[in-house]
N, C-alpha and C positions, 0 to 999 in steps of 0.2 A: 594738637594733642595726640591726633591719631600715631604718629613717627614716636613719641617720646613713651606710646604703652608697649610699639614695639619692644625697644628693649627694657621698658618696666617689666613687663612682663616676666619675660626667663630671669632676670635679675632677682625681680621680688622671688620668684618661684624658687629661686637656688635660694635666698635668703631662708625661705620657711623650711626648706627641704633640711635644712641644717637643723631644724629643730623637732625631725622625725625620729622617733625611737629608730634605732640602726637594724635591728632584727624583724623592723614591719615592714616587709620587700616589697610584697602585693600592695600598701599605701602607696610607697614610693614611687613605682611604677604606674599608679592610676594616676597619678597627679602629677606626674611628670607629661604622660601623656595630653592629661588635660589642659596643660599648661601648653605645650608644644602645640596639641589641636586649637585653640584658641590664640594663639599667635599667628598658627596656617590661616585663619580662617581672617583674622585683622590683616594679614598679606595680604589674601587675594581682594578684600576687601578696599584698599589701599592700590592696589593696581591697579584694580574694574573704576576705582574714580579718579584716578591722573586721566587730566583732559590734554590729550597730545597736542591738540589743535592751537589751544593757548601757551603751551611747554615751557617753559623756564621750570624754575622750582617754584614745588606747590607744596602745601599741606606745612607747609613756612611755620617757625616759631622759634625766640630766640629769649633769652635770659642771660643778663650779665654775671658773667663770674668776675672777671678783674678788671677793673678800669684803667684810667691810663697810670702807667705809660704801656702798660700790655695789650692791653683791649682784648681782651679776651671775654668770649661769649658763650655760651651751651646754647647755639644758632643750629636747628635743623632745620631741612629740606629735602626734599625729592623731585628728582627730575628725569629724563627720560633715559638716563643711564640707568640709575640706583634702581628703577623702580623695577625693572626685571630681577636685580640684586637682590632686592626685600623678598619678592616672589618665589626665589629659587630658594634661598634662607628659609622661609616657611614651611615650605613642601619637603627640603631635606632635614631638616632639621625634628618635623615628623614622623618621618618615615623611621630614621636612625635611633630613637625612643624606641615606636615600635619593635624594631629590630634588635634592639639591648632588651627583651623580655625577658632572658635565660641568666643576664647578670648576678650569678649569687655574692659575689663575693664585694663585699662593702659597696650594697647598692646606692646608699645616703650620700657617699663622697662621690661616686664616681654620676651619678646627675647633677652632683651640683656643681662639680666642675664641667660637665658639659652645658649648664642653663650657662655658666660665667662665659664658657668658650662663645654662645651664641650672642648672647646679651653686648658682647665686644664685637659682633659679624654684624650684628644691626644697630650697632650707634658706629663704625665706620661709614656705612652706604648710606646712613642717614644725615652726618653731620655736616655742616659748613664750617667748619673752623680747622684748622689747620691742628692746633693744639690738641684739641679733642678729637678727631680724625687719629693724631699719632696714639693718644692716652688709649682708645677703643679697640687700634690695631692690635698696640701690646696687650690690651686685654683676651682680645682672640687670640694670641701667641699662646701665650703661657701658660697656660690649663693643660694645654697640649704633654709639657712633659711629664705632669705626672700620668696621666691619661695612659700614655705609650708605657713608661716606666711599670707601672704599678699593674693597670688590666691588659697589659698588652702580651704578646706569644717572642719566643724567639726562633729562629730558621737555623735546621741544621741538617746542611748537605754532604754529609760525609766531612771534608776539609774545608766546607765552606759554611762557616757560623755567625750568624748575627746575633746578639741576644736583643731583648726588648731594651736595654738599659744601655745599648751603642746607639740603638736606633732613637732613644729618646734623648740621647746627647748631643749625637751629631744633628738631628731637628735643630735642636735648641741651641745649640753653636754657630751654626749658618743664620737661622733667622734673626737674633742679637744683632751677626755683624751685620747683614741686612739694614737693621734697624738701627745702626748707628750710620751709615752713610743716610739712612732717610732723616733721624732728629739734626745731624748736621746742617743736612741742606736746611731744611723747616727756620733751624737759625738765621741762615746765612741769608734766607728769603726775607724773613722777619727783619734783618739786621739793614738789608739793601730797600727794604720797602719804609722801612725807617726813617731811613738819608733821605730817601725821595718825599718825604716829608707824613706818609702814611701807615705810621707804627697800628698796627694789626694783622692779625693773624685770621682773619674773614678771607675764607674765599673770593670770595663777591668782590671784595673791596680790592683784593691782591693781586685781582683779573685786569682793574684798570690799572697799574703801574708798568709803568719801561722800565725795566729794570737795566735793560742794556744802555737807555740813555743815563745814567749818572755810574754806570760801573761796564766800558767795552766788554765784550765776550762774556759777561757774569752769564748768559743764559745757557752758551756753549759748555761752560765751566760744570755748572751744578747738573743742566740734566741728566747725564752720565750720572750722576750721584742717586739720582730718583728712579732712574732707567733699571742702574745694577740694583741697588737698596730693596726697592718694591718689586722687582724682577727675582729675587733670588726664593722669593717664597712664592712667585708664579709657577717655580722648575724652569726659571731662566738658566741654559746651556751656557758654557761650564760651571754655573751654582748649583745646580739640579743633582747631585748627587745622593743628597738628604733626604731627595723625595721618596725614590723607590724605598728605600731603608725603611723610614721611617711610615711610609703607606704598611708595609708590609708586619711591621711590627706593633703597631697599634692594632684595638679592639675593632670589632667592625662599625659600630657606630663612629668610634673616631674616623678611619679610614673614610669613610661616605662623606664625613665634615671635613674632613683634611681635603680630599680631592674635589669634591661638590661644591664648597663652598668658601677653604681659608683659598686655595690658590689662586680663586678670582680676586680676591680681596689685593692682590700684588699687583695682577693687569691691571684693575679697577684703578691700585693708589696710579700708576703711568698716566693713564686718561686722566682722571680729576685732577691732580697735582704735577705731575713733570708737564703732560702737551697741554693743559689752558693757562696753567700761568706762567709757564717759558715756553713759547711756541718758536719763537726762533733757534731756539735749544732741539726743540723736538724736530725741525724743518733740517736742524743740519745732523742729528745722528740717526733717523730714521732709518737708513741706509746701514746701518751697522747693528741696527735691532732688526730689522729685516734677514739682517746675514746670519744672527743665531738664532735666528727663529726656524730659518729652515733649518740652518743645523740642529734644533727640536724635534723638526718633524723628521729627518731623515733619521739621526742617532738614534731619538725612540722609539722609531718603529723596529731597524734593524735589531737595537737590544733586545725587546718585547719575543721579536720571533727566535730570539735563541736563549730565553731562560724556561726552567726546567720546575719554576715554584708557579705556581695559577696566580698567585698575590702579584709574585714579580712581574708577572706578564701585563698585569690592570697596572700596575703602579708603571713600569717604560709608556705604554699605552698613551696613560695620564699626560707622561709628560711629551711625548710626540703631537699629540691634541692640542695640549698647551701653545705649541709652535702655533697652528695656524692664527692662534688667538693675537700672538706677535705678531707674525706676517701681516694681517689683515690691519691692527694697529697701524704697523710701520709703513704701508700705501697710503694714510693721509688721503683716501682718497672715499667719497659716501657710504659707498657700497663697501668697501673692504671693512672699513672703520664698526659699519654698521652689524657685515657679517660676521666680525670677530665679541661684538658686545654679544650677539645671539647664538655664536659657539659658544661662548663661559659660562650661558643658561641651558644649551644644549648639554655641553659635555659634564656640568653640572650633575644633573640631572642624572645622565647616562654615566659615570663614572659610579655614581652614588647607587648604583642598580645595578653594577657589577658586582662592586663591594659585596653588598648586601646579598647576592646570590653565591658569590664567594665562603662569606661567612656563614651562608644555609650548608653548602656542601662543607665546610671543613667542621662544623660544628658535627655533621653526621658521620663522617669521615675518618675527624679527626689527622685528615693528610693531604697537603695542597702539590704535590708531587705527581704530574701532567703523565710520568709514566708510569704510573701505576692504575690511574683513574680512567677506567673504560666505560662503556655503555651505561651509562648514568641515568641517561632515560629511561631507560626500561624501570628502573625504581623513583623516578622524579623527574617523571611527567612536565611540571608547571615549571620547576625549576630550568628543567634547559629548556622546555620552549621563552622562557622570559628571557635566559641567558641569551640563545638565540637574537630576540630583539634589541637587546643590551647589544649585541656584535654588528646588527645588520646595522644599527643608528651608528655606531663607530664605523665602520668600513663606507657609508654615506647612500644608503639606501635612499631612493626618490620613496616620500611617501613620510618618514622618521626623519624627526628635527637636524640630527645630523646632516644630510641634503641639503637644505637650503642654507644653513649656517657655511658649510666649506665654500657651497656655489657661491655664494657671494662673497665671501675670503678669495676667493681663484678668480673670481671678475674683476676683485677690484688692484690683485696682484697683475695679472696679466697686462691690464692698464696700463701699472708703473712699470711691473718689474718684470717682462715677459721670460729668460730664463731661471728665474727663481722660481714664477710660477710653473716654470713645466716639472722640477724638480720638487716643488709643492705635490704636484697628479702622485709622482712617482711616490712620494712615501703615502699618500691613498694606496695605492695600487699593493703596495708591501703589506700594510695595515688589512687590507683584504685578506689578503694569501696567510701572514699568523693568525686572523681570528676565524676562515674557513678553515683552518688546519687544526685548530686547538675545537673548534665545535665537533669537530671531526674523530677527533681522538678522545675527548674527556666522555662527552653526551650520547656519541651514533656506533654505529657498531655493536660487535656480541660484547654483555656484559661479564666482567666476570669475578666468577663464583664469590670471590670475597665481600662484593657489593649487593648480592641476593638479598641481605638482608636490611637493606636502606631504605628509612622513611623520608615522607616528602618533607616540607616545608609546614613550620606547623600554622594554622589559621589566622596569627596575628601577622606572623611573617608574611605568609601573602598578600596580608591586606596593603603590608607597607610597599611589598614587589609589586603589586598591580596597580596602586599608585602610578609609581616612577614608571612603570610602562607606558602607563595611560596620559600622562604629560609628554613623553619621548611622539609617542602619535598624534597625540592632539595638537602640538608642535608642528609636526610635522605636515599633515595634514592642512592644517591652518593659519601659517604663521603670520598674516595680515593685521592681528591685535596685537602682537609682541615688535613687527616692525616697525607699525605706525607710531609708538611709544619711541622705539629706539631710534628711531629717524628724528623723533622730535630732541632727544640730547644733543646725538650726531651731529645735527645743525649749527648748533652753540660752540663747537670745539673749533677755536683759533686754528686754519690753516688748513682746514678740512674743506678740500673744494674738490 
């Protein structure tokens, strides 16, 4: 029952929300909030009782939708993948309410299109059914463009203009086609598990079939379809174009959910759906998700240190981050596999704490333009020292979650793929030099004069920013209850030795 109020939860909450007079702001936001804090708190609640030790999925529960010849279920579960999924879900999903405080404008539509956006991020990581897995995905999708469309900013650099309504299309055009190579495969899964005589669409059940016994190479064939398909909304290289766009042109709660929480949901579908139920699939192109994954991390660092918007710089970031999350995937091997499920909670986290400090400054601002914005400190204080830790945890500070998440991505590359791995160091190393460089110009130094008169962050905002800090360190610090869970999935994945 616990997995199924997760997403009753925001669901129901967006359902009543529709039924708020549109002009009561201050309701809207306490019960949005309330709604949001009590889904955090059924997370962490829900993490603190997955027993690692025992691991498979737990908190199990399953209800027939159609029988045969579909067999389709509303079957959830949690296991030691999902369960940091649920957790990071909760905590961002928090945070990004409190941070939509200042929302005037059609506060009624634009939470209830963020409960639908959540409510589709936790019956993904919750489900076992392949069907309902895709129904939840495109749920998380689609909220999205009105979200960007509607509350979102447009950028304009002299000759260089995005509006909100390019950046909500092209989202929405990449991810479709995305998701038309993932419902094809889903068929072609369903169609081949069929013949082998097990029509359903159950994970569990779709783990035991060969599929390459009754159809040669079917696993070679479709992984590539699950890899590109749920890779193209991870900011898999060259699909990754939509991201910065559309990072940057969306509200700042969306941003923090876009970056925080939908781009895992692409890694995620790779793990659950292409490497457990085509592992011989995953065994032979590993090697070529590995290859654009560094091209991730090297392209978005380089981009990152030569744009001239603060947005664009978190959004290349984002998806350079992304890469190691590939990398580590694509080693097949404990430790890489492991460090990359615990980068998608870290850079989660830390992505959604950039955001959020982003949209403190541009909201005071009013201008995310890196050459204009000097000594920022001197007027907000809490802001850049958070901003600060927001950088240190991306550049892989010992101490903040980012460290142990890469260390273990670069163990487990090194293993397999020792020149990729040193080329891995190296976009660290870049990633370093644009976020000391940019802490350097926007935050330190003499301020000036136009910025004399900037206030800080106001009360609620902080509370959401010192959140996401205090998860990046406590992370950090302590990552021993987040590995032992994720060691217990890791173990389960076909091929992972």
């Amino acid at each position: 029952m616990e997995l199924f109020l997760t997403i009753l939860f925001p669901f129901v909450g967006g359902v009543l929300l529709a039924f708020f007079p549109p002009n009561r702001g201050r309701e809207i936001k306490l019960f949005s909030a309330f709604v949001a804090f009590s889904t955090l708190v059924l997370s962490i609640v829900i993490f603190a009782l997955y027993d690692y030790r025992e691991g498979g999925y737990q908190f199990t529960e399953s209800f027939t939708w159609l029988e045969h010849p579909l067999n389709i279920s509303f079957s959830l579960g949690l296991d030691g993948i999902s369960a940091p999924m649920v957790l990071l879900t909760g905590i961002v999903m928090f945070a990004a309410i409190l941070v939509s405080w200042n929302i005037e404008h059609r506060p009624k539509d634009f939470f209830v299109l963020l409960m639908m956006l959540v409510a589709g991020v936790y019956g993904t990581f919750v489900t076992r059914d392949l069907f309902f897995l895709f129904f939840f995905y495109e749920l998380a999708v689609l909220p999205m463009y009105l979200l960007i469309g509607v509350w979102g900013s447009s950028s304009d650099f002299g000759t260089f203009i995005r509006t909100k309504e390019y950046g909500a299309m092209k989202l929405v055009l990449y991810l479709v086609a995305g998701s038309v190579l993932v419902w094809v495969s889903i068929l072609a899964v369903y169609w081949a598990a069929s013949q082998a005589g097990t029509p359903t669409f159950s994970l569990e059940e779709l783990q035991s079939v060969e599929f390459n016994d009754g159809f040669k190479h079917f696993e070679n064939l479709f992984f590539p379809f699950f890899m590109v398909g749920f890779g193209v909304l991870a900011g898999l290289w060259p699909f990754h174009t939509w991201s910065p766009d559309g990072h940057v042109a969306a509200p700042t709660a969306v941003s923090m959910l876009h970056a925080g929480v939908l781009m895992k949901l692409g890694a995620y579908g790779i793990i659950r759906v292409g490497m457990i139920l085509l592992p011989d699939g995953a065994d032979t192109w590993m090697p070529v998700l590995i290859g654009l994954g560094t091209v991730n991390v090297l392209y978005g660092a380089i981009a990152a240190m030569s744009q001239q918007d603060l947005k664009y710089v978190v959004g290349y970031s984002s998806v350079s981050h992304m890469g190691y999350v590939f990398m580590g995937i694509a080693t097949l091997h404990p430790l890489g596999v492991g460090g990359a499920v615990l980068q998608m909670f870290s850079h989660g986290i830390m992505t959604a704490l950039f955001f959020a400090l982003v949209g403190v400054i541009y909201d005071r601002t009013h201008v995310r333009d890196i050459r204009v914005l000097e000594g920022l400190s001197k007027r907000m204080g809490f802001t850049a020292a958070f901003f600060a830790v927001a950088g240190l945890a991306s550049l892989g500070l010992p101490g903040l979650s980012g460290f142990i998440a890469e260390f273990l991505v670069f163990v487990g590359v090194f293993e397999e793929y020792l020149p990729l791995a040193v080329l891995a160091v190296i976009g660290a190393a870049i990633t370093a030099v644009y976020i000391l460089r940019l802490l350097a110009k926007v935050f330190f130094g003499p301020i000036s004069p136009r910025w004399e008169h900037l206030g800080e962050a106001s009360k609620i905002e902080m509370g959401a920013i010192a959140l996401l800090g205090f998860v990046l360190l406590f992370v950090g610090v302590w990552p021993l209850p987040f590995m032992d869970v994720i060691n217990a999935g890791v173990s389960t994945i076909p091929g992972v030795s």
